[in-house]
N, C-alpha and C positions, 0 to 999 in steps of 0.2 A: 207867244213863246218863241224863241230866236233860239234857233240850231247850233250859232256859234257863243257862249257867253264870254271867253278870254278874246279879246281882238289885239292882233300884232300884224306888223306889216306884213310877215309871209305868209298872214292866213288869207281864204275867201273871204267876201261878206257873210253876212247871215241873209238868211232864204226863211221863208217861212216853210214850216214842218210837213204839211201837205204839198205843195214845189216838191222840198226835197225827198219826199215818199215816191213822187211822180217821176222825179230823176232816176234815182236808183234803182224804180221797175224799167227804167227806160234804159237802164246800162246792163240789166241781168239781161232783158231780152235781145238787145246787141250782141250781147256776146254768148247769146243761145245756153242760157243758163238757168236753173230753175229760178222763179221768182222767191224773192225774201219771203217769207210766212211770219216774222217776227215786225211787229210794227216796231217801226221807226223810236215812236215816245218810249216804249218800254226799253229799247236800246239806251234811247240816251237817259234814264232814270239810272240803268244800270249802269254806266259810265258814271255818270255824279255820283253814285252810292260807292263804285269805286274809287273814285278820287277822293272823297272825304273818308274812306278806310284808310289811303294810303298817306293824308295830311293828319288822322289822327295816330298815326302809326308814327310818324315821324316826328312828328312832336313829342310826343310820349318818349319817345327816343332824348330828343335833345334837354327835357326833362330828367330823364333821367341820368343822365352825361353829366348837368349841370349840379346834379345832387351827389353824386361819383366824387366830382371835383372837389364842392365845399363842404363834403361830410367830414372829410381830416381833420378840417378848419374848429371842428368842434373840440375836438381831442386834445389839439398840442395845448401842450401848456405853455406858459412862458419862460425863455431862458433869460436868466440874468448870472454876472459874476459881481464879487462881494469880495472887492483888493481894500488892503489897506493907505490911505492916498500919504498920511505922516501922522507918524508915533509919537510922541511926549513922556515924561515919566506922570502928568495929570491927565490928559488926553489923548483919544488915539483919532482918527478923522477915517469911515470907512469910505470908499465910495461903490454904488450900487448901480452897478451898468446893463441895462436891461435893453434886451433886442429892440432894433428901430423897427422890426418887423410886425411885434408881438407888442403892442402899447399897452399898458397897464390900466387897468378901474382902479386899483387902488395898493398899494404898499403898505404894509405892516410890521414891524420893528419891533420889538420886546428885550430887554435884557430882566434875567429875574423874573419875568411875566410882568415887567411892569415898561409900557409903552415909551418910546422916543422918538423926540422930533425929529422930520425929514424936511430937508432944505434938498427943492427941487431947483435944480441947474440946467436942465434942457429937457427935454422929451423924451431922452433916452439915460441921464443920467441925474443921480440921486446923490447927498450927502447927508450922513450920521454922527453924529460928534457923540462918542462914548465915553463917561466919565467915571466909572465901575467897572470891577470885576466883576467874571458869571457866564451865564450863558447868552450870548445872541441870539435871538432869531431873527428870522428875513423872511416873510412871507409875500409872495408879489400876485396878485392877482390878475390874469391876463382877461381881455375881451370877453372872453368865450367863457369868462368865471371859472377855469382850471386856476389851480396853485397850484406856486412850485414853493418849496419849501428850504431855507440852505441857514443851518447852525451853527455856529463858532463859539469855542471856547476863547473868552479874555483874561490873560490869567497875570498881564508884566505892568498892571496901574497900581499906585502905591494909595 
């Protein structure tokens, strides 16, 4: 068993545990002091027993710091906006611009409850070509499986 188990330049070497029992009675009686009564082993058990309280104390900390952080990450939803990119009197062309933050599993489109094509243009941008009147929807579903939800009325196709 070795007295010192971290070694770094500024420490001593390690001594063996009876040495350093033998030292220590030899520096109380130098300096005319009672002798230790606690052995040496039970000291340094209690040293380790505190240092691994104090590594599991800290972890647990950076733990829970790390959970602090990405617990939000659950929550937000995704933002997107829903312009119109050009009109026609047979078509209107939407386009669906979704944060580069918040990346989409998947997009969902309804006019009437009845589904429409989505023509994906980059990573963060969508287009919808609507050829009816009615209700839109826009459902976007983020990472984290939030929806955001954003409805439009089309009411100027002939």
């Amino acid at each position: 068993m070795s007295f010192n188990t971290k070694k770094s330049n500024e420490q001593l070497p390690d001594i063996p545990i009876d040495q350093a029992e033998k030292t220590l009675e030899n520096v109380f009686n130098a300096c005319n002091k009672e002798p230790n009564k606690t052995p040496l082993t039970l000291l340094m058990v209690e040293h380790k027993n505190i240092m691994r309280f104090h590594r599991a104390i800290i972890s647990l900390c950076v733990i829970g710091l790390v959970f602090l952080i990405i617990c939000p990450l659950l929550f937000i939803r995704p933002q997107f906006s829903l312009n119109s990119q050009s009109i026609n009197q047979d078509m209107i062309t939407m386009n669906i611009e979704v944060s580069k933050i918040m990346k989409p599993v998947s997009i969902d489109v309804t006019m009437n409850n009845k589904p429409l094509p989505i023509k994906k243009i980059s990573d963060s941008l969508y287009l919808v070509e609507i050829t009816d009147n009615g209700e839109l929807e826009v459902i976007v579903t983020g990472f984290n499986y939030q929806q955001s939800l954003k409805t439009s009325t089309i009411t100027n196709l002939k």
